[in-house]
C-alpha positions as CSV (number, residue, x, y, z in Angstrom):
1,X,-6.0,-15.5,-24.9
2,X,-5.3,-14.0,-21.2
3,X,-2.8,-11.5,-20.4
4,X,0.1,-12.9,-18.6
5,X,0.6,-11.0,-15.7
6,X,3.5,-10.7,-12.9
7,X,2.3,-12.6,-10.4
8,X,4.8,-11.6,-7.9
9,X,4.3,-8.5,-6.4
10,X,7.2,-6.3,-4.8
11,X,6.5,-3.6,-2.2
12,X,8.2,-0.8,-1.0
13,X,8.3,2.8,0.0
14,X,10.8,5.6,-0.2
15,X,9.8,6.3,3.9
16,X,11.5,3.5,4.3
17,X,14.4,5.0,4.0
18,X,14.7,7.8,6.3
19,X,14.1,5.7,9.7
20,X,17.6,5.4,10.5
21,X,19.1,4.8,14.6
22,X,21.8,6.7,14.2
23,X,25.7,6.2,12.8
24,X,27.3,2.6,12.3
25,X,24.0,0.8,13.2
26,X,23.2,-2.3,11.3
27,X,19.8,-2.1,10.5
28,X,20.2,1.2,8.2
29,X,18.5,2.4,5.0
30,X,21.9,0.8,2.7
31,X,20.2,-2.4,3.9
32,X,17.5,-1.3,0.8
33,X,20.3,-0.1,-1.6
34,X,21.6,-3.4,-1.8
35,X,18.5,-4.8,-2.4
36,X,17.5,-2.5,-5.1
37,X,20.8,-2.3,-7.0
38,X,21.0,-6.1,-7.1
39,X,17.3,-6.5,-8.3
40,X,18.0,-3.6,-11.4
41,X,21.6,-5.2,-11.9
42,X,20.2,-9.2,-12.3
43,X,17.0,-8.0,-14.0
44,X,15.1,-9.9,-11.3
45,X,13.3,-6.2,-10.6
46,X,12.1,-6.6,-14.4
47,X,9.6,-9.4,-13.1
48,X,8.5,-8.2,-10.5
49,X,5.0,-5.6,-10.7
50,X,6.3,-3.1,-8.3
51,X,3.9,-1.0,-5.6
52,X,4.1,1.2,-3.4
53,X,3.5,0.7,0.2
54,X,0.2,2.6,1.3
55,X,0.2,3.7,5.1
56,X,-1.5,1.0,7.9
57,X,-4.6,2.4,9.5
58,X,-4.3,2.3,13.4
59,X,-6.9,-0.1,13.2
60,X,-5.6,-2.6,11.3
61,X,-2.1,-2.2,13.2
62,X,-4.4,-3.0,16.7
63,X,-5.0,-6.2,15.5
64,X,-2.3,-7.4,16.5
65,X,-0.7,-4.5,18.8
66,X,-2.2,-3.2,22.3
67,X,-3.9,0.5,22.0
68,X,-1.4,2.0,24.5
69,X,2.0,0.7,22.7
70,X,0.7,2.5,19.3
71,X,-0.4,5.9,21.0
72,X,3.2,5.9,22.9
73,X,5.0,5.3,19.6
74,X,3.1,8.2,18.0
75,X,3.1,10.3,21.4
76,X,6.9,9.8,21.6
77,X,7.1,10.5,17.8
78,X,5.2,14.1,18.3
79,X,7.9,14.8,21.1
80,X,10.6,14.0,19.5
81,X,10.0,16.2,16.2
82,X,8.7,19.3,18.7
83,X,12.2,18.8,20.1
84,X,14.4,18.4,16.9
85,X,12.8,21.9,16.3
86,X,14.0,23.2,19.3
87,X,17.3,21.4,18.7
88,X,16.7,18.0,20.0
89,X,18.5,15.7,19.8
90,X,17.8,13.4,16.3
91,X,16.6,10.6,18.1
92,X,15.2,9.1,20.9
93,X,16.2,5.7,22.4
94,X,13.9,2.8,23.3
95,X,16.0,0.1,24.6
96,X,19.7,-0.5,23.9
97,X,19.3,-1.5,20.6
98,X,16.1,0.3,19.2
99,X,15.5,4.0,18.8
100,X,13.5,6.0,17.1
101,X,14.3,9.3,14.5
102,X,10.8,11.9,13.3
103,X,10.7,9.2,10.3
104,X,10.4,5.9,11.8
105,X,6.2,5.8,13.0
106,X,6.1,6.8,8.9
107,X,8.3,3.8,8.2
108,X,6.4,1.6,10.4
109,X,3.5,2.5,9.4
110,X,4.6,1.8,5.8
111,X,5.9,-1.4,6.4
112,X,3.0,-2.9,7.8
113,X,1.0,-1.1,5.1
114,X,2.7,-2.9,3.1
115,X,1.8,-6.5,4.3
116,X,-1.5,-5.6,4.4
117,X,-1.6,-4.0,0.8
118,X,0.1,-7.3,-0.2
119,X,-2.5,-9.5,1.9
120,X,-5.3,-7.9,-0.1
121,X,-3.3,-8.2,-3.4
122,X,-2.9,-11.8,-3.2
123,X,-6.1,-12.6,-1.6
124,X,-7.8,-10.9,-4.8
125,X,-5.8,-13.0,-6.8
126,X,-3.9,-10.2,-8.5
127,X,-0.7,-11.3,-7.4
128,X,0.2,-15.1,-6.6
129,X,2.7,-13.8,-3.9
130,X,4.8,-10.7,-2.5
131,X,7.5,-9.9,-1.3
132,X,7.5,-6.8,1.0
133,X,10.9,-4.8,1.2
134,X,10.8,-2.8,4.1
135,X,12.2,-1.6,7.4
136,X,11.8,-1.3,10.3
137,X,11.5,-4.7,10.5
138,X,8.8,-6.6,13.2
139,X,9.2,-10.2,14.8
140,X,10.3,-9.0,17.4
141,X,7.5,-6.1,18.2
142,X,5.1,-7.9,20.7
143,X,1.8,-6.8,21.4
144,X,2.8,-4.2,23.7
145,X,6.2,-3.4,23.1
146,X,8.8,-2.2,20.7
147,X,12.0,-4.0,20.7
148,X,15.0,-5.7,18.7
149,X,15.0,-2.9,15.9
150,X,11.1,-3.6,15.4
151,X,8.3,-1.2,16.0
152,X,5.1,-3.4,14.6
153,X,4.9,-6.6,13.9
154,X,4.3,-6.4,10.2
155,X,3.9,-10.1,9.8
156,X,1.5,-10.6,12.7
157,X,-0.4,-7.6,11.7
158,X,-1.2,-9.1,8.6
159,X,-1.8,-13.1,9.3
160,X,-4.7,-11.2,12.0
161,X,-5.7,-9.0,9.3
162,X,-6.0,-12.3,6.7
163,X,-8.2,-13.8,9.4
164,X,-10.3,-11.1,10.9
165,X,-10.8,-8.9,7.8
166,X,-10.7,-11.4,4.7
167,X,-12.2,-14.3,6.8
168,X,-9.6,-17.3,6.6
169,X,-9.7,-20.1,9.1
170,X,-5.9,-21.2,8.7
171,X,-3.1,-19.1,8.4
172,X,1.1,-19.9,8.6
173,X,3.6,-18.1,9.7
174,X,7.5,-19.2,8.6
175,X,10.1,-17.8,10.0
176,X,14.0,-18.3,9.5
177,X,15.5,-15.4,10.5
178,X,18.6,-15.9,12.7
179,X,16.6,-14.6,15.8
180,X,13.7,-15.6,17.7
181,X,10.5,-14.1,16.5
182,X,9.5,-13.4,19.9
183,X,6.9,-11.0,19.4
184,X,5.1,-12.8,16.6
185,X,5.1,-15.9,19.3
186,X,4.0,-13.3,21.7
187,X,0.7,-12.2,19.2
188,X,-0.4,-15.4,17.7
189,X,0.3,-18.2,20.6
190,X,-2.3,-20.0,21.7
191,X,-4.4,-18.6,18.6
192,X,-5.8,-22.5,16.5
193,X,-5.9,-20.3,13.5
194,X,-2.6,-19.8,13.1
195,X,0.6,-22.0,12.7
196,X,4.0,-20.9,13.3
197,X,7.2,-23.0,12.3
198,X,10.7,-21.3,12.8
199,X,14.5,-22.3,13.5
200,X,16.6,-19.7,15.1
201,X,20.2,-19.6,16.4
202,X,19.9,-20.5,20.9
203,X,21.0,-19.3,22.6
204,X,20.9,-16.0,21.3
205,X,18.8,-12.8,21.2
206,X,16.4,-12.3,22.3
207,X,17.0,-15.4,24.9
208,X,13.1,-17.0,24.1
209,X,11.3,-19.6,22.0
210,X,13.2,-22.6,23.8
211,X,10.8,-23.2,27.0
212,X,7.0,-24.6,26.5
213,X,5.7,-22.9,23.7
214,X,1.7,-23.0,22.8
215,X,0.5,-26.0,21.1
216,X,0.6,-23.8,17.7
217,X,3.9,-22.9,17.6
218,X,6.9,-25.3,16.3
219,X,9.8,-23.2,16.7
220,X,13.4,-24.9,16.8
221,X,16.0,-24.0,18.5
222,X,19.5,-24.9,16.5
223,X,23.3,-24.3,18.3
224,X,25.4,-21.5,16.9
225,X,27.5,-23.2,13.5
226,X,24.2,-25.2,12.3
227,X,25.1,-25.0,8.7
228,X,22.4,-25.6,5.6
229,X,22.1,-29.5,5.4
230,X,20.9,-29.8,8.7
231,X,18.8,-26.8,8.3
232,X,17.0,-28.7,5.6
233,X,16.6,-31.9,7.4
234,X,14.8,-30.1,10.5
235,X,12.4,-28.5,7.7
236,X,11.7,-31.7,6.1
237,X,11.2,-33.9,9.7
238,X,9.2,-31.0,11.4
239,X,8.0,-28.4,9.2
240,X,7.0,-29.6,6.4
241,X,4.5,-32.5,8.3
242,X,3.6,-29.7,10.6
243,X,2.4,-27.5,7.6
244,X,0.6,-30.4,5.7
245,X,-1.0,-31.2,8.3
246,X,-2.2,-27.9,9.3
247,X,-3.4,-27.0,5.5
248,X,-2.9,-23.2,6.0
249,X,-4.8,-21.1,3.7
250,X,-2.4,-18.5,3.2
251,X,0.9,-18.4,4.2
252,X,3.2,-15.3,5.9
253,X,7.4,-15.3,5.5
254,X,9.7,-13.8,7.7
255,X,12.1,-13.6,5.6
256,X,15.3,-12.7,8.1
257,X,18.5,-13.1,5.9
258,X,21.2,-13.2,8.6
259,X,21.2,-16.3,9.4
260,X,23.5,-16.4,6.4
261,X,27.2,-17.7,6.8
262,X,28.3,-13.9,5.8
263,X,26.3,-12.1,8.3
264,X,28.2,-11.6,11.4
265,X,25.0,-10.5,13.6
266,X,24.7,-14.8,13.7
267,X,26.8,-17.8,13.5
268,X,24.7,-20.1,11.7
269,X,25.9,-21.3,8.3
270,X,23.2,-20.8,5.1
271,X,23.9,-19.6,1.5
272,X,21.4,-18.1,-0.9
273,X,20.7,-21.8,-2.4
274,X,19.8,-23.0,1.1
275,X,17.0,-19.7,1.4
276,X,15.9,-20.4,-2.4
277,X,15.6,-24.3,-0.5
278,X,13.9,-22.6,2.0
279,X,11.2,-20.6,-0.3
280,X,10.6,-23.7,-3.1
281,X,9.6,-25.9,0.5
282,X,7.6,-23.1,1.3
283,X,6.0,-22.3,-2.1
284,X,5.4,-26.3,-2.6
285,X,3.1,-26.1,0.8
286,X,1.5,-23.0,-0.5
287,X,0.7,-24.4,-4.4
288,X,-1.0,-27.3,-2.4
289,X,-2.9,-26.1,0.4
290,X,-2.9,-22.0,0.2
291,X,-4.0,-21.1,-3.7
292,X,-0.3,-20.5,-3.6
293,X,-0.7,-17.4,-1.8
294,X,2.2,-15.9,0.1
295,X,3.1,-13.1,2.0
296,X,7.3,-12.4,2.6
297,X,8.6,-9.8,4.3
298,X,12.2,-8.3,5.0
299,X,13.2,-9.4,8.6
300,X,17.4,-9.6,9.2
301,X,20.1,-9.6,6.9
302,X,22.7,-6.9,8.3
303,X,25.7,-7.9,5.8
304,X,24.5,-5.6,2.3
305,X,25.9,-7.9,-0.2
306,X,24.9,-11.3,1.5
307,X,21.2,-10.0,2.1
308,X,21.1,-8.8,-1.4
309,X,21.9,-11.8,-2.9
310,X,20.1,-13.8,-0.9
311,X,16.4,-11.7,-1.4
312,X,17.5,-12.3,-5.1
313,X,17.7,-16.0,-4.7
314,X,14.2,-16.0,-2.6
315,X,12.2,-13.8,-5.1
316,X,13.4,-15.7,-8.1
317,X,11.4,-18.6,-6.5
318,X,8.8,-16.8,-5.8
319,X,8.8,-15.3,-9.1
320,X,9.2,-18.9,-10.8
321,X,12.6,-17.2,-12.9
């Protein structure tokens, strides 16, 4: 008689931690606490076979990013901890929103290590599916720039990986963060390979994904105060046909949680049973057409206690609890 193993792996790194952008910013390291304490206090943690996130190589990361936009993050990096040691200021600002600290090209790098670790994982078959908890976050990192409290897109970096390094013809991206993934829209348009279905609160940052996208990419925009019902009837009339249609071979979450009626970064209207909705729809795609194989990884989800419960309600899906 075989082993029963668990099937749904969780990754994370204690580097994901120390990227911080200073005081009072809402993509901070508590963002993990939350997560973590709610996994050890439900149990749900007990399921899951925990790994650590390995770093991405630089090649791996160009897959999806230009040359120049990883050697400025690293460049900049260098600076800024040559600085602190001269008394530097702690960190060093990219656009309004984004900056950098001496920790956050080891985060990044740790975060898309981690998509890619889980990639490998799942494609092997020893895991059905992951879930990646880490940050910084990456839909919004375009090819050649760093933006919206993401550095590298760790979801893009890994649907290129699955189909340059493991050879699949079909991959899917989801996406129901509150935001536009821009920069994932930015890497994989126009690419047949890959499919990507979103909804996301318009307008609203980061003020894209409304005008003429490629013929690969179904994202929809919703008005501010969409609440779950109607959520789940866009999925069913557009994604779902999309995605059957498309057979995807493997299939890639970004899994932003702020689009929950708690989270005050948004104003659209879910609950954790609309995302555990969300991840059955998802899974039911992936059973069928992908070997069941999924990739998830932590996008928004800014208020600690909403996002908390809410990654509990997606990986007790995922974990079939």
């Amino acid at each position: 008689m075989g082993l029963t193993v668990n099937k749904t792996g969780y990754y994370t790194h204690r580097d994901c931690w120390k990227h911080e952008m200073g005081a009072g910013h809402p993509e901070c390291p508590a963002r993990l606490d939350a997560i973590e304490d709610r996994l050890l206090m439900t149990g749900v943690g007990d399921a899951l076979e925990r790994r650590d996130a390995p770093l991405a190589s630089l090649s791996d990361v160009e897959l999806a990013h230009d040359r120049m936009h990883v050697a400025a993050l690293r460049g900049l990096t260098d600076r800024l901890v040559e600085e602190l040691t001269a008394g530097g200021p702690p960190h060093a600002q990219l656009d309004q929103d984004t900056s950098i600290n001496a920790f956050t090209w080891q985060a990044a790098l740790r975060s898309a290590g981690a998509a890619l670790a889980a990639t490998d994982a799942v494609m092997a078959g020893e895991l059905e599916n992951a879930f990646c908890a880490v940050r910084p976050p990456g839909h919004h990192a375009t090819r050649h720039q760093a933006m919206g409290f993401c550095f590298f897109n760790n979801v893009a970096v890994a649907a290129r990986y699955a189909l340059e390094r493991h050879g699949l013809q079909r991959v899917a991206v989801v996406d129901f963060d509150v935001h536009h993934g821009n920069g994932t829209e930015n890497i994989l348009s126009g690419d047949p390979r890959a499919l990507m279905v979103s909804f996301f609160q318009h307008p609203f940052y980061p003020y894209s994904g409304d005008v003429d996208p490629a013929p690969n990419m179904l994202n929809v925009p919703v008005p501010a105060y969409t609440r779950g019902m109607d959520l789940r009837e866009i999925i069913e009339m557009m994604w779902i046909p999309r995605l059957e249609t498309f057979r995807p071979e493997m299939i890639f979450i970004s899994a932003g949680f702020d689009a929950h009626r708690e989270d005050d970064m948004g104003q659209l209207g879910l609950t954790e049973n609309d995302f555990a909705w969300i991840t059955m729809r998802i899974k039911d795609i992936a059973r069928r057409f992908s070997k069941g194989r999924i990739v998830s990884c932590l996008e928004g989800g800014y208020n600690p206690p909403a996002l908390a419960r809410s990654v509990e309600a997606h990986l007790r899906v995922l974990a079939d609890l």
